[in-house]
N, C-alpha and C positions, 0 to 999 in steps of 0.2 A: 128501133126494131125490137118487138119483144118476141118471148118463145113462147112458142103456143104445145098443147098438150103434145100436139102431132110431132113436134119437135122430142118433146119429151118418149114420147114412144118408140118412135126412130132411134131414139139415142138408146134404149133398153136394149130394141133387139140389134144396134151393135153389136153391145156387151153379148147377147146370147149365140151371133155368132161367133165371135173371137173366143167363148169359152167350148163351144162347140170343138171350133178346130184343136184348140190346147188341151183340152183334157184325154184325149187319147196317147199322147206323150209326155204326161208326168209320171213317175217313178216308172219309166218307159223307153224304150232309146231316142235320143230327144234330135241327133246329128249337131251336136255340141262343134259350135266353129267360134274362132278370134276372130271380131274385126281388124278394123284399122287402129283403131284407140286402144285392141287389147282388150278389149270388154266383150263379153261373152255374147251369141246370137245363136238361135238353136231354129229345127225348124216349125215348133209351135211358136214363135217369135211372128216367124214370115208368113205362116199359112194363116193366122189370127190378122193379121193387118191387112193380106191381102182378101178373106174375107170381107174385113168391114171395109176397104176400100171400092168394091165388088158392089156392094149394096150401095154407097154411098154416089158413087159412078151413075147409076141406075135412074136414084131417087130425084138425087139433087145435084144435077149437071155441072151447075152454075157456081157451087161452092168451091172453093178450095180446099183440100185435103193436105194437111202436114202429117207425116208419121214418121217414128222413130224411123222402121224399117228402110221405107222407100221412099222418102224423102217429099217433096212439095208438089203437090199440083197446084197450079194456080187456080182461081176463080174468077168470076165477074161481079157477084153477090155480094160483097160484104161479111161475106161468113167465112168462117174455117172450121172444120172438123179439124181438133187436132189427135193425136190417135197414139197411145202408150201401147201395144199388143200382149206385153207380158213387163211390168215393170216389176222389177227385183228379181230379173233373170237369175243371179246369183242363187235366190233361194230355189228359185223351181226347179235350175241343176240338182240342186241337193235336196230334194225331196220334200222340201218345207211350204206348207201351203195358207203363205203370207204375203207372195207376193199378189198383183192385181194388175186387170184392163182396166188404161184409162181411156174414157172417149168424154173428149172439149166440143163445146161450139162456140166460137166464138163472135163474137162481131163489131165488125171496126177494131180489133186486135185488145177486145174484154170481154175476157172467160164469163157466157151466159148462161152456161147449162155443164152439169158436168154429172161424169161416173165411175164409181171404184168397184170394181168385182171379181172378187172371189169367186172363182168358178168351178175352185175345188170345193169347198165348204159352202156354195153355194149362199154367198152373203154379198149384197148391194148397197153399196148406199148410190142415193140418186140427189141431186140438188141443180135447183134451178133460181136464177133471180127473182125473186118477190114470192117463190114460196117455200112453204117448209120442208128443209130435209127431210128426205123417208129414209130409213135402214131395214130392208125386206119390206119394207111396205107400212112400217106403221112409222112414225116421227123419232128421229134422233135429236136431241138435246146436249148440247154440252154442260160441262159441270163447272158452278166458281169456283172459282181459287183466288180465297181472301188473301192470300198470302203466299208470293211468291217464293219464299223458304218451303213452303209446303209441296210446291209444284213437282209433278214427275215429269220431267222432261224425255223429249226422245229423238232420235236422229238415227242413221241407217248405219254410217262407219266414220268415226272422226278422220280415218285416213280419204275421205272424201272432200275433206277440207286442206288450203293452203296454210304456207304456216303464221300468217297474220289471221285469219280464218279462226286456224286452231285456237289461238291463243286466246281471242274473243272467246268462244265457245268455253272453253275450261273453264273460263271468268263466269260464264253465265251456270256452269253446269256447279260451281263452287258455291251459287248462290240457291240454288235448287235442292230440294230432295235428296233426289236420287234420280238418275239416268238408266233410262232403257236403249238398249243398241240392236241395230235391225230393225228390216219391217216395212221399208220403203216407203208408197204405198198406204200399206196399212194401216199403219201409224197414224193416218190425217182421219182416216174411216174413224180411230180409237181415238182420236179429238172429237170427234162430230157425233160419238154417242155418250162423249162425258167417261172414259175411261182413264183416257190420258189426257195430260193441262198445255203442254206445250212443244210444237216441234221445232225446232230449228235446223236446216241445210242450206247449203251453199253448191254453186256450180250445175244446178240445175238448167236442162233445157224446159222450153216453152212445153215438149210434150210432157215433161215430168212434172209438171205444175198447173199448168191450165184446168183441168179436171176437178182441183183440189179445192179448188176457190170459191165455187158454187156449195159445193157437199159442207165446208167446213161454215159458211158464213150462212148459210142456211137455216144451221143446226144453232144461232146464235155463237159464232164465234169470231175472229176476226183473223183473214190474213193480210199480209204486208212484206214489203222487202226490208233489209236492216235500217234503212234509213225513216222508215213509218210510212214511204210510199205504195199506194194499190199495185197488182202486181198485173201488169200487164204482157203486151206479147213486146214489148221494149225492155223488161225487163232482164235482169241482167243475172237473176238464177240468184241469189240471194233472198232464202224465205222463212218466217216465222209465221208458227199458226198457234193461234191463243184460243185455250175454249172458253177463258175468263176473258173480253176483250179490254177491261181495266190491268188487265196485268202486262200490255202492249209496251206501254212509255217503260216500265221499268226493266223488260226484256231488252230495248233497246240500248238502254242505258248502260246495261250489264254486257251490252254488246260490243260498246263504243271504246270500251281498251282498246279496240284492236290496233296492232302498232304502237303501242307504247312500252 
């Protein structure tokens, strides 16, 4: 089953409603509440998902809808919309406009089409299987990295990793550059236009990653879970995104401390 343009433009004007409903409560009162987990949910959160789930209802009966928000509709299709509304809610509490809507399609539970946007700065990237990343509309590329001593790595907050996790990560982050912290999100957009060389996270759900797979490996780069497997909807939220995709086996490698 491949994605046709129409897919592709369905999935745009997601992203245009979900920035829709969000951008009138950024640096705004937002009704800031805890979930269950503790983790933050505001109500540009739930008006953005319930948006694109609104169109999504509409269009395509048949699909299935996962979203962070409001949880699973089933489908009959083979498809899922999977749906981030505001991912790096942290940031958009605090005024910082890094966080992003993701919208996935998936099918047979592998990320086909995806989208990262910025709806404050008004920046997209768009990727789809078998064509080229766009970033606002014209081609993102990622950048080699001959050398993974050279590499900037980046990840959103080590406290988001366990402590077998961590200790993996230090290893990889000791063999690196220099490390960027924050960005959620972002961050995979800043692989896929060749800003940034590598990300590494752990303990990701399907909505936090689906989206990323398309934009980054589009753009020429490659993602994977820690063990070099594709990352699908079985995966288990363990993710590395290489914009050099020779620099994969050695990001692994520098991974496989963990627990020792």
């Amino acid at each position: 089953m491949r994605i046709t343009d129409t897919d592709i433009a369905f999935a745009a004007r997601l992203a245009d409603a979900a920035g829709a409903a969000i951008r009138p409560y950024f640096r705004a009162a937002h009704g800031l509440e805890a979930k269950d987990d503790s983790s933050p949910v505001t109500l540009a959160d739930r008006a953005a998902e319930a948006a694109m789930r609104t169109l999504i209802e509409q269009t395509y009966p048949a699909d299935a809808i996962i979203g962070e928000e409001y949880g699973v509709k089933e489908g009959t299709s083979g498809r899922a919309w999977v749906l981030d509304p505001i991912d790096g809610t942290r940031a958009f509490i605090s005024g910082r406009p890094i966080f992003g809507t993701l919208v996935a399609l998936m099918v047979e539970g592998w990320p086909m089409l995806g989208v990262i946007d910025q709806p404050i700065l008004k920046e997209r990237w768009l990727g789809a299987v078998g064509k080229p990343t766009l970033f606002n509309g014209q081609p993102a590329v990622t950048r080699r990295c001959p050398d993974l001593a050279k590499a900037l790595l980046g990840t959103t907050s080590p406290a988001l990793f366990d402590d077998h996790q961590l200790h993996a990560f230090e290893h990889l982050d000791a063999a690196t550059m220099s490390t960027v912290l924050g960005g959620d999100c972002y961050n995979y957009g800043c692989v896929a236009s060749g800003w940034l060389d590598v990300v590494v996270e752990a303990n990701l759900k399907i909505h936090d990653f689906a989206a990323l797979v398309p934009v980054v490996e589009g753009a020429g780069g490659r993602m994977c879970d820690w063990a070099g497997d594709p990352l699908t909807a079985d995966s288990v939220g363990e993710v590395i995104a290489a914009g050099d995709p020779a620099r994969i086996e050695e990001i692994i490698e520098a991974l496989e401390c963990r627990g020792h």
